[in-house]
Every structure is written in structure tokens, then in C-alpha cells.
N, C-alpha and C positions, 0 to 999 in steps of 0.2 A: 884435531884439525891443524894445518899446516897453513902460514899466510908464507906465497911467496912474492918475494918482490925485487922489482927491474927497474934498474933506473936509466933514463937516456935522453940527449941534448937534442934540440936540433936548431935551426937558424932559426930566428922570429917569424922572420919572412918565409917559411914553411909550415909554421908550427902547426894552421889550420887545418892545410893540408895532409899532414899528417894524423892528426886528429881524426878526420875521416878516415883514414886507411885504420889508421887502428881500430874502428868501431866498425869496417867495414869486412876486415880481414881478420887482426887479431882477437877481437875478440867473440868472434863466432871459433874459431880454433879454437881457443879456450876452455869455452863453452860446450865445445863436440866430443871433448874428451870424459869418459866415465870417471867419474869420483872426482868432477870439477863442481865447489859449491859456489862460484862467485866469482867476479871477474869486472876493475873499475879501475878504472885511468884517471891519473890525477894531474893536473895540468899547473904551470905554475912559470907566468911569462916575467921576464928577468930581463930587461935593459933589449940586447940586440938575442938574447937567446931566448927558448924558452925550453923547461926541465920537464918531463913527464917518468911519472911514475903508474906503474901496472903491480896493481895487488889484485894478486890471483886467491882464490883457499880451495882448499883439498882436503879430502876425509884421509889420506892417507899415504908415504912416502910410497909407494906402488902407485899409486894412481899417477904421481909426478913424472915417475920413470916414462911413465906410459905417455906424456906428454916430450917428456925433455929429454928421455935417452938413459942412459947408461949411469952421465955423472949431473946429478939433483941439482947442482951447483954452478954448473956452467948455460951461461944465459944460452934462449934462443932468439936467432934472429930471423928474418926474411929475406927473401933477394930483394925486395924493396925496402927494406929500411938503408941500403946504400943511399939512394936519392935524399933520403932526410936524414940521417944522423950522424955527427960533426965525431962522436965516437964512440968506440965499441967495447962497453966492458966486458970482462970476461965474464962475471959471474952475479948470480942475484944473491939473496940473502932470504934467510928462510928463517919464521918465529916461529912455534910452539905459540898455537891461541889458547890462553889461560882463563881466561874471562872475557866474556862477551854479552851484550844485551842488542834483544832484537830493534831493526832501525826503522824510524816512521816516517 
């Protein structure tokens, strides 16, 4: 299994907003795609910003492609994530899950 993970900013004073879109948009995307297992947004509000982070997991670097394109490594984005985020990495980061126990 694969965890991939995005990192991205956005104002405070949208972060809600976005919040919604991401549960409304991203992660039904996600989710629609075959050999997606999982899919959780981590929020973490910082002074005038606030960070969000999307861990994805995947039975397999094929299945990614199938979501992400050609290169596993280069983030995707939305036409709407213009309105919220302050900027645009290029790339996610991707673990080998080694060890895991189920979550209650």
C-alpha cells in the first residue's frame, strides 16, 4: 500500500471554506477512483493561515497513475483551488506503509 500525501496553505479567513470543497469535491474524486483505499484531510489552523494536509492510500503505484497522470509525483490540483490557496507545490510525497493497525 502506498500513502500519498499534499500539502497546501490557504488564508485563515477561507480555510472553512475550503474545508468544504475539499469534502465536497476532493474527496469524492478520490474516492471514485479504483484501488483508492482511503482518503482524510488534516487541518491545522496557524496564526493568519491555515495548513491542510490530504492523505490519500492506494493498493498500488498503477492505481495512482490512474488518478494523477503519467508522473506519481506531481501534485493535482483543481480550477478551484485558485480561490483558496496562497501556493502551489509542485509535488506530493509518497510512503511505502509498512506497518499499520486498524482504527477505532
Amino acid at each position: 500500500m502506498i500513502c500519498r500525501m499534499w500539502h497546501g496553505v490557504t488564508p485563515r479567513s477561507k480555510a472553512d471554506d475550503y474545508t468544504l470543497f475539499l469534502e465536497q469535491r476532493a474527496i469524492p474524486d478520490y474516492r471514485s477512483v479504483a484501488g483508492n483505499l482511503g482518503a482524510a484531510v488534516l487541518r491545522r489552523d496557524e496564526g493568519d493561515v491555515t495548513h491542510f494536509m490530504t492523505v490519500t492510500h492506494w493498493q498500488t503505484e498503477e492505481h495512482i497513475h490512474a488518478f494523477a497522470g503519467n508522473d506519481l509525483l506531481q501534485a493535482k490540483y483543481y480550477p478551484e483551488d485558485r480561490e483558496f490557496l496562497l501556493e502551489f507545490e509542485p509535488q506530493v510525497r509518497h510512503f511505502v506503509v509498512s506497518a499499520q493497525a486498524g482504527m477505532r
